[in-house]
PDB file with SEQRES, HELIX, SHEET and CRYST1 records, atoms N, CA, C and O in Angstrom:
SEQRES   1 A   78  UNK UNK UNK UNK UNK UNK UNK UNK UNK UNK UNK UNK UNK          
SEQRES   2 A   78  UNK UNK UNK UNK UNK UNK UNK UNK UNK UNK UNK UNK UNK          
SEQRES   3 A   78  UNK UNK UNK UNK UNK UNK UNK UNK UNK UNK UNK UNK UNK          
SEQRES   4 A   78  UNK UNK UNK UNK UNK UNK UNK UNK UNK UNK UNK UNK UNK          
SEQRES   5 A   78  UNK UNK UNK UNK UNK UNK UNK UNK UNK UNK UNK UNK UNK          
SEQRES   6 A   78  UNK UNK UNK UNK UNK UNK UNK UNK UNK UNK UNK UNK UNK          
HELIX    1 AA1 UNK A   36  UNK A   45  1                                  10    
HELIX    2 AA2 UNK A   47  UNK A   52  1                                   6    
SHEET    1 AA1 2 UNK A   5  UNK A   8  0                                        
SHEET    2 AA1 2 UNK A  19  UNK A  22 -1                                        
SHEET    1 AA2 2 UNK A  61  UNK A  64  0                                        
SHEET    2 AA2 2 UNK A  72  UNK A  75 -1                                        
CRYST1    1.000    1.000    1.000  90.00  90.00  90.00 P 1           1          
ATOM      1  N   UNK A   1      77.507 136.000 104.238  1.00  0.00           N  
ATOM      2  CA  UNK A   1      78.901 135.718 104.500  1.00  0.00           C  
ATOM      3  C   UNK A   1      79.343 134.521 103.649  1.00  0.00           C  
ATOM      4  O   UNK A   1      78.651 133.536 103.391  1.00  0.00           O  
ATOM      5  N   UNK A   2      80.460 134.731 103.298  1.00  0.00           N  
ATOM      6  CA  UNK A   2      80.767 133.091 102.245  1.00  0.00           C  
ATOM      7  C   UNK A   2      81.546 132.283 102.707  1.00  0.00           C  
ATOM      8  O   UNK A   2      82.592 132.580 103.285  1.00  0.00           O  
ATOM      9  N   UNK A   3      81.096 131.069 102.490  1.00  0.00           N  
ATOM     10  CA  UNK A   3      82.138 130.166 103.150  1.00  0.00           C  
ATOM     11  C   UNK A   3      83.469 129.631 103.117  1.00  0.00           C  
ATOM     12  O   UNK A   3      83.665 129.062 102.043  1.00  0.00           O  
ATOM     13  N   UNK A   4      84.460 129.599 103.890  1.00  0.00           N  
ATOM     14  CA  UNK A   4      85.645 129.581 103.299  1.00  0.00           C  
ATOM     15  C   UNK A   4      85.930 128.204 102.698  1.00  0.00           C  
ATOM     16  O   UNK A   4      85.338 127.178 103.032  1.00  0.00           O  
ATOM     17  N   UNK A   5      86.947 128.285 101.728  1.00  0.00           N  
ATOM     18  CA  UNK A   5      86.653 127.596 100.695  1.00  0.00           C  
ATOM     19  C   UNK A   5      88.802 127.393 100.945  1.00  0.00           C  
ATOM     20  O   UNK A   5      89.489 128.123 101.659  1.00  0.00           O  
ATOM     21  N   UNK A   6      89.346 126.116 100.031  1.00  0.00           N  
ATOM     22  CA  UNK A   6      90.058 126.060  99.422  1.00  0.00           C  
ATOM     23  C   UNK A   6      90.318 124.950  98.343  1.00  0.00           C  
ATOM     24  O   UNK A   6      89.692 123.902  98.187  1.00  0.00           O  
ATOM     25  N   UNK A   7      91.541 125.495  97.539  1.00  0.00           N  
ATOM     26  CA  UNK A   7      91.755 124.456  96.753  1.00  0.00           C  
ATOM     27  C   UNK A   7      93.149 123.812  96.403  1.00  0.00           C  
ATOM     28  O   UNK A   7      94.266 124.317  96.519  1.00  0.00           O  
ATOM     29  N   UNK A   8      92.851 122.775  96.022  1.00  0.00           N  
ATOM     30  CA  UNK A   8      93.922 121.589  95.726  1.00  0.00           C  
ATOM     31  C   UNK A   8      94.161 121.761  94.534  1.00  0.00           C  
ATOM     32  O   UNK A   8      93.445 122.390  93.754  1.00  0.00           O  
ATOM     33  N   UNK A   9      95.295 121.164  94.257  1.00  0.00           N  
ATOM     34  CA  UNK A   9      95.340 120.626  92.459  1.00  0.00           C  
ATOM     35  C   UNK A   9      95.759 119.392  92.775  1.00  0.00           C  
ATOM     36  O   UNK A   9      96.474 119.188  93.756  1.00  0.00           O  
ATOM     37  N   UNK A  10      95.341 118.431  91.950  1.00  0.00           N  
ATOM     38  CA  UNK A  10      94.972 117.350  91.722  1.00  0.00           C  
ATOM     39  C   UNK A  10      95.789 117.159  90.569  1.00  0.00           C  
ATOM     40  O   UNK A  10      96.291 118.057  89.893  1.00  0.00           O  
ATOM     41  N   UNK A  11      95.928 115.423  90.315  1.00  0.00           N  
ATOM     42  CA  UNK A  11      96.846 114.836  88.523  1.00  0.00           C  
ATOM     43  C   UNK A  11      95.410 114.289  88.280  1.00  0.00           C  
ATOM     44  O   UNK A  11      94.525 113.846  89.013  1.00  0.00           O  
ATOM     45  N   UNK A  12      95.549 114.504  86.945  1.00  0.00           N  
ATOM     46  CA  UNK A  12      94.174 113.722  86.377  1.00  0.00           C  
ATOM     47  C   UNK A  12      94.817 113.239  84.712  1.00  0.00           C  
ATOM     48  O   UNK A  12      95.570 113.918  84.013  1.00  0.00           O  
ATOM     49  N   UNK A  13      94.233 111.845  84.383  1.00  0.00           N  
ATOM     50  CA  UNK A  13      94.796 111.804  82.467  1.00  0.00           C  
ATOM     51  C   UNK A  13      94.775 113.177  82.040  1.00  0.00           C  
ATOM     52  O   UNK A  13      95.050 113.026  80.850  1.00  0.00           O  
ATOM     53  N   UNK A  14      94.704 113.803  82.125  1.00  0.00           N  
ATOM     54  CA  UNK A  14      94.367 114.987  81.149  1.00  0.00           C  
ATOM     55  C   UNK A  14      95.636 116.224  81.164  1.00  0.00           C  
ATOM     56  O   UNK A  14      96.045 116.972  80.276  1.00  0.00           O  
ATOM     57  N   UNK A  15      96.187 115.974  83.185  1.00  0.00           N  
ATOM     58  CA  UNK A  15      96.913 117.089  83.897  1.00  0.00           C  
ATOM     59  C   UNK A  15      96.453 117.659  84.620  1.00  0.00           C  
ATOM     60  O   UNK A  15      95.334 117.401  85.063  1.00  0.00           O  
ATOM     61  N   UNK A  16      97.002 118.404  84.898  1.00  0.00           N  
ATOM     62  CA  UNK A  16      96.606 119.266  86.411  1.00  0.00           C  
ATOM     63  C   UNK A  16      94.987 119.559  86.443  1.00  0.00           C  
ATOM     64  O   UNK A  16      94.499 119.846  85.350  1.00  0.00           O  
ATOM     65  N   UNK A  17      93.937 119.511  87.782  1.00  0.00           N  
ATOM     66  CA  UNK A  17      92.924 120.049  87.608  1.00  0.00           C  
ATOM     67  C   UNK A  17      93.167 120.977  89.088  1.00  0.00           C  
ATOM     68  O   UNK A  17      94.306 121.067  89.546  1.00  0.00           O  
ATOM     69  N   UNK A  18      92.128 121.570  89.695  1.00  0.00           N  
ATOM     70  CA  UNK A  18      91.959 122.280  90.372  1.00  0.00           C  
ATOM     71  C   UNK A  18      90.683 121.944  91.275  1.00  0.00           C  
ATOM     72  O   UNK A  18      89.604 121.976  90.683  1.00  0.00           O  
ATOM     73  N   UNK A  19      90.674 121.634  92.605  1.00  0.00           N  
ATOM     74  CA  UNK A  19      89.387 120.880  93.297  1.00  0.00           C  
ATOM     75  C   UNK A  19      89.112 121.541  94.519  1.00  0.00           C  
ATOM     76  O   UNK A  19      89.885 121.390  95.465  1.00  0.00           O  
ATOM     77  N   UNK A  20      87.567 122.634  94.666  1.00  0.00           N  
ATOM     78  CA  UNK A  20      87.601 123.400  95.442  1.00  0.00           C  
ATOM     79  C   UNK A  20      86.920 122.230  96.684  1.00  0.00           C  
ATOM     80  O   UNK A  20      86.125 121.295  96.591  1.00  0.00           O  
ATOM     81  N   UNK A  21      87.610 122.776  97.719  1.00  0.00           N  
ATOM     82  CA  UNK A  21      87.178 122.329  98.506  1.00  0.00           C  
ATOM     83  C   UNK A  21      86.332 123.609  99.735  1.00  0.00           C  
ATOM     84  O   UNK A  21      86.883 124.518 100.356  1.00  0.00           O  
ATOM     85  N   UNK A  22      85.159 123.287  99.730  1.00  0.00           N  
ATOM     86  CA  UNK A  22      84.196 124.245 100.951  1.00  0.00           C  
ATOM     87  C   UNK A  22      84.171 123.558 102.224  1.00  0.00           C  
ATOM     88  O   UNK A  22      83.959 122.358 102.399  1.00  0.00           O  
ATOM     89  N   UNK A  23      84.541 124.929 103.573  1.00  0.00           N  
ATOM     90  CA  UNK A  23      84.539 124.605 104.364  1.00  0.00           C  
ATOM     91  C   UNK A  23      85.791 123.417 104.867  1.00  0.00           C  
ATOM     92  O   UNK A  23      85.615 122.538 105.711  1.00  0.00           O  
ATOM     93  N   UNK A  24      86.836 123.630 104.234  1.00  0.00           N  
ATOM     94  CA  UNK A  24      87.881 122.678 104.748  1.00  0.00           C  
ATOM     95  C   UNK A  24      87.946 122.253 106.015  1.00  0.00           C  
ATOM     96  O   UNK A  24      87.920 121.022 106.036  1.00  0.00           O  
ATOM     97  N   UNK A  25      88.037 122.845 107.339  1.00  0.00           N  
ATOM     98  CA  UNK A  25      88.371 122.842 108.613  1.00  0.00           C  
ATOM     99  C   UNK A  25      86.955 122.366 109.220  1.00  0.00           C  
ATOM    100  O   UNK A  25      86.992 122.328 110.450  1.00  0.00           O  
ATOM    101  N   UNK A  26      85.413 121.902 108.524  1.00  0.00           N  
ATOM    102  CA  UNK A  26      84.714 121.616 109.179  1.00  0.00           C  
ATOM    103  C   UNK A  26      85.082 120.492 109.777  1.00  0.00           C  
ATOM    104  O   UNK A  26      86.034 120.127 109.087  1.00  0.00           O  
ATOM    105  N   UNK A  27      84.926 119.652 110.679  1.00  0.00           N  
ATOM    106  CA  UNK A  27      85.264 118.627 111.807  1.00  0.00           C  
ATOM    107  C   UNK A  27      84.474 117.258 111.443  1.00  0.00           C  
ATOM    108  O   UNK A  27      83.623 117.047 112.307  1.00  0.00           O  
ATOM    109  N   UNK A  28      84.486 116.438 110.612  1.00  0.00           N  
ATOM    110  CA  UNK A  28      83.803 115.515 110.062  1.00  0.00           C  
ATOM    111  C   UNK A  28      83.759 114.026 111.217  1.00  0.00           C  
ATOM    112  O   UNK A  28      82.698 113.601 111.673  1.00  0.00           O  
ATOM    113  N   UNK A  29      84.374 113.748 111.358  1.00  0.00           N  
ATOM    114  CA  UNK A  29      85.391 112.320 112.625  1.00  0.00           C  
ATOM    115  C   UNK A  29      85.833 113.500 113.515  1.00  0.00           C  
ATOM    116  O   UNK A  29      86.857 114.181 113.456  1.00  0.00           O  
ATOM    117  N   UNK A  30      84.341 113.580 114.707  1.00  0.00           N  
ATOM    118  CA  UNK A  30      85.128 114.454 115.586  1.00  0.00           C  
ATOM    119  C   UNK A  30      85.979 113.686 116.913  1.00  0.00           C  
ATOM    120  O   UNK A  30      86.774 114.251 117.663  1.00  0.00           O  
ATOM    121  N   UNK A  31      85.555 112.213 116.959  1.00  0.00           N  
ATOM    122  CA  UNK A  31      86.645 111.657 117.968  1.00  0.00           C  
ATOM    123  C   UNK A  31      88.484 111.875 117.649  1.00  0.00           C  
ATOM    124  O   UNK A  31      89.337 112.094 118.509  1.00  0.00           O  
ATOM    125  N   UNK A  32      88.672 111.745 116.320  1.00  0.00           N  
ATOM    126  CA  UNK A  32      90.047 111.848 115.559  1.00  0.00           C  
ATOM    127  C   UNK A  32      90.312 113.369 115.144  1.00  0.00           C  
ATOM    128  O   UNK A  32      91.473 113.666 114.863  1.00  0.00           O  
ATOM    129  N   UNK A  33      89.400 114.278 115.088  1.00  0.00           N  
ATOM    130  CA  UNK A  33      89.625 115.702 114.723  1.00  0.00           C  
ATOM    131  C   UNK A  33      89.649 115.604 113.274  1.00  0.00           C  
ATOM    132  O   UNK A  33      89.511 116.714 112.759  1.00  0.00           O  
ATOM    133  N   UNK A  34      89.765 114.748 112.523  1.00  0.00           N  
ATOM    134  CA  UNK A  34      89.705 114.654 110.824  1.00  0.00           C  
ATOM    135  C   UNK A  34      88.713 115.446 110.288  1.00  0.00           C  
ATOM    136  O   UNK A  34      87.526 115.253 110.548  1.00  0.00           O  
ATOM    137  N   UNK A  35      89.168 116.462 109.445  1.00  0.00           N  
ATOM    138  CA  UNK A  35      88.373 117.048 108.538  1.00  0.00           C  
ATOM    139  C   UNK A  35      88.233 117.088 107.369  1.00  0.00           C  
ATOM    140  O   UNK A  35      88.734 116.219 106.655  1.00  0.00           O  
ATOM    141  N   UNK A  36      87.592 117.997 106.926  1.00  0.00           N  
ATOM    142  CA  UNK A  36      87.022 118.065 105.013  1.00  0.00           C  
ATOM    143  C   UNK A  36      87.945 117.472 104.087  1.00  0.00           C  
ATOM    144  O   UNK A  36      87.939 116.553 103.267  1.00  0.00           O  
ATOM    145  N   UNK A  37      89.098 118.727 104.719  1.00  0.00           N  
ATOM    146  CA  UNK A  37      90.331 118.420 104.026  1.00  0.00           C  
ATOM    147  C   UNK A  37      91.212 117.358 103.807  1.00  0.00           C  
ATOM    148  O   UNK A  37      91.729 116.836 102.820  1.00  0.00           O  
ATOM    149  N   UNK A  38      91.232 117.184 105.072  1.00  0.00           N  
ATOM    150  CA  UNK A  38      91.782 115.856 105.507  1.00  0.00           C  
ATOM    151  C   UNK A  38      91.196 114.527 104.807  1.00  0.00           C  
ATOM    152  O   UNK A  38      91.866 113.549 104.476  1.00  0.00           O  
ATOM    153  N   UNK A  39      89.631 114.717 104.630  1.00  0.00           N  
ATOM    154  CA  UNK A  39      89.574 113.406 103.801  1.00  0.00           C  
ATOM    155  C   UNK A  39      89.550 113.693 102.594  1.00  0.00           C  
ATOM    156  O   UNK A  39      89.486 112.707 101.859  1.00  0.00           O  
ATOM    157  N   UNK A  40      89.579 114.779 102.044  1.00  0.00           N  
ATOM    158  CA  UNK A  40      89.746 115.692 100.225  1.00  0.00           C  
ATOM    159  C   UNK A  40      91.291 114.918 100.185  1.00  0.00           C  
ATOM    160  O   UNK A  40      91.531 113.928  99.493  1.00  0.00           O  
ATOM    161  N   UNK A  41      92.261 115.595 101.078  1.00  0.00           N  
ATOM    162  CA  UNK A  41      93.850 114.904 100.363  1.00  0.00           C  
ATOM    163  C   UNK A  41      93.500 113.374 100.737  1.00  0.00           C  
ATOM    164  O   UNK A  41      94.194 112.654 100.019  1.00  0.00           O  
ATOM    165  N   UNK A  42      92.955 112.866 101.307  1.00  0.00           N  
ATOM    166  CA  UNK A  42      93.450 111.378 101.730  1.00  0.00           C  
ATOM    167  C   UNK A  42      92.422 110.612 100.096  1.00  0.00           C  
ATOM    168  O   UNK A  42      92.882 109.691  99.421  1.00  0.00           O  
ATOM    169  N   UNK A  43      91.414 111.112  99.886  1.00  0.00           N  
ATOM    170  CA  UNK A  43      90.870 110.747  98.406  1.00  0.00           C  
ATOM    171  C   UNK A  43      91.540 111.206  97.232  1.00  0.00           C  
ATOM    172  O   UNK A  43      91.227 110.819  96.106  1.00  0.00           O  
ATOM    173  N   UNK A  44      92.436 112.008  97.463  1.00  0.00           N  
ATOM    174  CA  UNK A  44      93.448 112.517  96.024  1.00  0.00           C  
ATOM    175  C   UNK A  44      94.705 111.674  96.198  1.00  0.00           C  
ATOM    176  O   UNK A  44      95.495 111.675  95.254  1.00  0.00           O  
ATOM    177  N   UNK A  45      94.988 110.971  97.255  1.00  0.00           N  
ATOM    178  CA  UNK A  45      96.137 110.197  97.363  1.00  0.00           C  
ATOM    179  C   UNK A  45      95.645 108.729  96.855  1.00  0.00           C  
ATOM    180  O   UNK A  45      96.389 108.159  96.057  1.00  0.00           O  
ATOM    181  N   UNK A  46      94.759 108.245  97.154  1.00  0.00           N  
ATOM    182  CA  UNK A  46      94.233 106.942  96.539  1.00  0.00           C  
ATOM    183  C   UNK A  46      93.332 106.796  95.391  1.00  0.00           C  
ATOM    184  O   UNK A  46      92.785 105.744  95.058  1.00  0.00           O  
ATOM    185  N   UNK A  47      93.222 107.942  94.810  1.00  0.00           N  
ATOM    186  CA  UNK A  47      92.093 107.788  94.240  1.00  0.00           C  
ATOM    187  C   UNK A  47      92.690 106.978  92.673  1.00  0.00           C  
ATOM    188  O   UNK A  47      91.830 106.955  91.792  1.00  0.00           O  
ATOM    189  N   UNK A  48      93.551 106.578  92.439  1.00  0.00           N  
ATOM    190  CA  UNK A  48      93.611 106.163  91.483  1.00  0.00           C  
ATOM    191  C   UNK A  48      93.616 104.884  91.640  1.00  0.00           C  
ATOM    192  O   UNK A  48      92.973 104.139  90.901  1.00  0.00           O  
ATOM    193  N   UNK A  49      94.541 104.360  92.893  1.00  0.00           N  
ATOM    194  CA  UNK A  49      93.748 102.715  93.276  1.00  0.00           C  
ATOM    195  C   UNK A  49      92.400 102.365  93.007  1.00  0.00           C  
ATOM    196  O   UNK A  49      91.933 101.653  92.118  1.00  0.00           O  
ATOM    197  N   UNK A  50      91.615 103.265  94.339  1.00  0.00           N  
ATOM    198  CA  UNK A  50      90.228 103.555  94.425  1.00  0.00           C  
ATOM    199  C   UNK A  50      89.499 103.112  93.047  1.00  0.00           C  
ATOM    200  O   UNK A  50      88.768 102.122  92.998  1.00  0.00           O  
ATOM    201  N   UNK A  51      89.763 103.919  91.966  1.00  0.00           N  
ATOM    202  CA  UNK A  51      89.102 103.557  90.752  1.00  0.00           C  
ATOM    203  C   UNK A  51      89.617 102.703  90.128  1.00  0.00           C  
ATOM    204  O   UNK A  51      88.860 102.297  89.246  1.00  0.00           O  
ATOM    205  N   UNK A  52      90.785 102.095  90.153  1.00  0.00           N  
ATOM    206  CA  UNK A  52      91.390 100.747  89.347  1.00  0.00           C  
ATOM    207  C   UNK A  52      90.888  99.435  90.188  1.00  0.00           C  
ATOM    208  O   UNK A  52      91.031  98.252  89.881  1.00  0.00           O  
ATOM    209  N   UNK A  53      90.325  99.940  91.215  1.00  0.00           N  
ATOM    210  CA  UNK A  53      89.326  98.239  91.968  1.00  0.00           C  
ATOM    211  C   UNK A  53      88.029  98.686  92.077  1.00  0.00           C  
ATOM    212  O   UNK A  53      87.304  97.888  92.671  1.00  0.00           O  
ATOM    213  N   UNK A  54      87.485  99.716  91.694  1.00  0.00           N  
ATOM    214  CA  UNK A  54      86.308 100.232  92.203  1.00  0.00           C  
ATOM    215  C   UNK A  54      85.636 100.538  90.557  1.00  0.00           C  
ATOM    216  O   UNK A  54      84.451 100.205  90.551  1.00  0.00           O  
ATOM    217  N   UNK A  55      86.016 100.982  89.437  1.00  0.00           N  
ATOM    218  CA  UNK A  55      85.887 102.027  88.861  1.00  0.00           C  
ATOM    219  C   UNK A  55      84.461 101.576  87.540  1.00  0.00           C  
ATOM    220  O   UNK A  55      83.873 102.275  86.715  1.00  0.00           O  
ATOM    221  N   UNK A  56      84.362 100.129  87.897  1.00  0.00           N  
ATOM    222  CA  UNK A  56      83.294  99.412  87.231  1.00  0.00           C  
ATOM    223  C   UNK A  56      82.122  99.155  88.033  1.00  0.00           C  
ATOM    224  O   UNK A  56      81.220  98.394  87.681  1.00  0.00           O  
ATOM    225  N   UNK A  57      82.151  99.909  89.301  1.00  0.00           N  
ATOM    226  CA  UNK A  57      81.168  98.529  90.168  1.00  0.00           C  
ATOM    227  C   UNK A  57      80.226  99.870  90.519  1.00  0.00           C  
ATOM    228  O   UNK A  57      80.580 101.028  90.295  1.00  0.00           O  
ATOM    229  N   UNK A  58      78.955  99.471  91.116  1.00  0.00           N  
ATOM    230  CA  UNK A  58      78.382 100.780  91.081  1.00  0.00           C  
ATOM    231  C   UNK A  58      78.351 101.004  92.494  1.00  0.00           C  
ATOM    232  O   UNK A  58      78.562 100.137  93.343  1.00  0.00           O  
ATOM    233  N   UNK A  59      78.078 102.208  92.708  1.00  0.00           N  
ATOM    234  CA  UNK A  59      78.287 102.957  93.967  1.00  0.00           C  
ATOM    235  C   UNK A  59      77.406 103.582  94.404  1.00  0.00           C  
ATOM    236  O   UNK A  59      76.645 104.222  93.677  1.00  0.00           O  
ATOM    237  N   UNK A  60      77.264 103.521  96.278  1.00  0.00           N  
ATOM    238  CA  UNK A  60      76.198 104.290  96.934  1.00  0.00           C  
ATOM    239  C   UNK A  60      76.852 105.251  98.080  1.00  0.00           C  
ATOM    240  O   UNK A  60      77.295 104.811  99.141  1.00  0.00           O  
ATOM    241  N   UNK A  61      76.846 106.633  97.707  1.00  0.00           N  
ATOM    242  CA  UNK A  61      77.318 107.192  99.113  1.00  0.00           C  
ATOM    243  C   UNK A  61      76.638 107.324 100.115  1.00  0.00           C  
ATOM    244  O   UNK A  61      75.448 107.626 100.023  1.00  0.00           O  
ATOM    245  N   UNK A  62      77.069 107.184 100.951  1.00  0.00           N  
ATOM    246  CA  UNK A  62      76.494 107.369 102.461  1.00  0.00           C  
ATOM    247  C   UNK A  62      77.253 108.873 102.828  1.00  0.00           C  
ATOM    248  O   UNK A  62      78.412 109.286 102.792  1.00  0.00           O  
ATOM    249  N   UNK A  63      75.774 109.504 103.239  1.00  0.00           N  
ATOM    250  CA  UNK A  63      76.211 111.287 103.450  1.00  0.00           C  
ATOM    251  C   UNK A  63      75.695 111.326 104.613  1.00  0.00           C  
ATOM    252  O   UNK A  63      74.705 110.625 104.826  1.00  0.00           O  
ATOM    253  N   UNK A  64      76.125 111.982 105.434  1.00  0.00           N  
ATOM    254  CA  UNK A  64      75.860 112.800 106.793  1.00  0.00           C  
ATOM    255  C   UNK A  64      75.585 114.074 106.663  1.00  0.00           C  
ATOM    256  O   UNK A  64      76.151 114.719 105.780  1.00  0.00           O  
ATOM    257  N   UNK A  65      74.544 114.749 107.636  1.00  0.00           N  
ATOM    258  CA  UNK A  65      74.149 115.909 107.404  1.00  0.00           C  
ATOM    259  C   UNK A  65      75.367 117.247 108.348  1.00  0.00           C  
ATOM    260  O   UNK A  65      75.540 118.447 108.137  1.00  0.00           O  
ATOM    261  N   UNK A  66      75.871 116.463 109.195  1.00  0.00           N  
ATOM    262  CA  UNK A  66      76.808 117.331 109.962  1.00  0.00           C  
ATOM    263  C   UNK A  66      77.899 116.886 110.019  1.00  0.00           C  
ATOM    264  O   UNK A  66      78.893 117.364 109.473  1.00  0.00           O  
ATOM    265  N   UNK A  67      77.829 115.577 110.920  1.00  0.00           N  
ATOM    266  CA  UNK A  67      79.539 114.457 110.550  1.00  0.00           C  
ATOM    267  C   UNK A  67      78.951 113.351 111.327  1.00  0.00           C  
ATOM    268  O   UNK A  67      77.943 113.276 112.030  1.00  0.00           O  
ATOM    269  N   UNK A  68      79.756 112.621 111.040  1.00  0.00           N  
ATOM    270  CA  UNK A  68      79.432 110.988 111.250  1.00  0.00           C  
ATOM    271  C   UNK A  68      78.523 110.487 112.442  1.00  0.00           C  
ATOM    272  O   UNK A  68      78.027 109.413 112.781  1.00  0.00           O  
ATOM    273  N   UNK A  69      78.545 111.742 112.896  1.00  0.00           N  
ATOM    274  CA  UNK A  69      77.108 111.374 114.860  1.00  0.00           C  
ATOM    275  C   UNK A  69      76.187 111.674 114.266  1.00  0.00           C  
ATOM    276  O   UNK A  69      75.189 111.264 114.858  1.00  0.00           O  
ATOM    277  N   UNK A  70      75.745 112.613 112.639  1.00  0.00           N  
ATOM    278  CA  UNK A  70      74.696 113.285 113.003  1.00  0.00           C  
ATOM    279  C   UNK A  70      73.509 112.452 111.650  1.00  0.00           C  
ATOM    280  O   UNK A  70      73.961 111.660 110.823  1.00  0.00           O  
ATOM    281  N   UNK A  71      72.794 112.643 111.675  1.00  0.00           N  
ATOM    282  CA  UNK A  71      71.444 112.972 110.462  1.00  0.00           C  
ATOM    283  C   UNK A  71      72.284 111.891 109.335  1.00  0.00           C  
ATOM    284  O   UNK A  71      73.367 112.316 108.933  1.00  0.00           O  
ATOM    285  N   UNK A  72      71.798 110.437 108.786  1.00  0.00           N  
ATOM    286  CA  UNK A  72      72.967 109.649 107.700  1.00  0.00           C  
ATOM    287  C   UNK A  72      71.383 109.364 106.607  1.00  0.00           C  
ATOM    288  O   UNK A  72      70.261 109.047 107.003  1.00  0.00           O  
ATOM    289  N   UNK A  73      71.968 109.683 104.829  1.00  0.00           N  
ATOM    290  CA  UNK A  73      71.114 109.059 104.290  1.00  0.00           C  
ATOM    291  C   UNK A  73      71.633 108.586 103.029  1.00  0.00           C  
ATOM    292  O   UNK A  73      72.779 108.995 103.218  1.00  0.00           O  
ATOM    293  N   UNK A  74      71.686 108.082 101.965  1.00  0.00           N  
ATOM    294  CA  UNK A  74      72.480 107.306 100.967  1.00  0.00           C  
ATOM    295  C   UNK A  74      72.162 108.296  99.441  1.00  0.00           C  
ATOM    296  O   UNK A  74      71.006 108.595  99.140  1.00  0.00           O  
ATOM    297  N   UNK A  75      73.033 108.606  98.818  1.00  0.00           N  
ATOM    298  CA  UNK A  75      72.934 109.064  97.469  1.00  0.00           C  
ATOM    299  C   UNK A  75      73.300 108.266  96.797  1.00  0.00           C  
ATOM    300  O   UNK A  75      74.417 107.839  97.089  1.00  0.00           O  
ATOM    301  N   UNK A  76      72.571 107.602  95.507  1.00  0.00           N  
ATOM    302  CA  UNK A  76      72.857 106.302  94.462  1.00  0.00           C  
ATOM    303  C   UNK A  76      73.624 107.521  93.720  1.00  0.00           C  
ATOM    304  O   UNK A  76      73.752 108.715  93.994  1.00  0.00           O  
ATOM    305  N   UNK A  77      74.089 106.680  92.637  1.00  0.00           N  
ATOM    306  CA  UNK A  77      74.998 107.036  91.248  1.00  0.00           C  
ATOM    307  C   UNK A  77      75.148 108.576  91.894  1.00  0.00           C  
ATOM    308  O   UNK A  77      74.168 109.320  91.870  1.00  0.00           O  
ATOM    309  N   UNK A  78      76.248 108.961  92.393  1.00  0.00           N  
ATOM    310  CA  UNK A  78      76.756 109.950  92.817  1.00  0.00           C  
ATOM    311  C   UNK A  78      77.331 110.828  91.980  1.00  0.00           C  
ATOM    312  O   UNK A  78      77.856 111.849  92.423  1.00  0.00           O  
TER     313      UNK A  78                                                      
END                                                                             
């Protein structure tokens, strides 16, 4: 079965891109109901701040295996 999927378009220097997002409606912040999506547009709305204070410094993500209650472990240079 495949997972449902959607996508955004995004501004990038270049112009329009296209950013699939899998599993949109999974439940990430289940006290707030916030999902995939929900944090996909809320990172396409800042993301250009984001990288004009961020875009030199190096970075570690912190990933969850289900959402923020569950399984947490860190990916360097992402």
């Amino acid at each position: 079965m495949a997972s449902e999927q959607t996508t955004l378009t995004v501004p990038g220097p270049h112009g329009e891109r296209e950013m699939r997002i899998s599993s949109p409606n999974r439940v990430l912040w289940p006290d707030v109901g916030l999902t995939k999506l929900d944090l996909a547009r809320y990172m396409v709305d800042v993301g250009e701040a984001f990288i004009t204070a961020n875009g030199d410094r190096p970075v570690a993500l912190q990933r969850f295996s289900d959402n923020v209650e569950g399984e947490q472990f860190f990916s360097k240079n992402p």
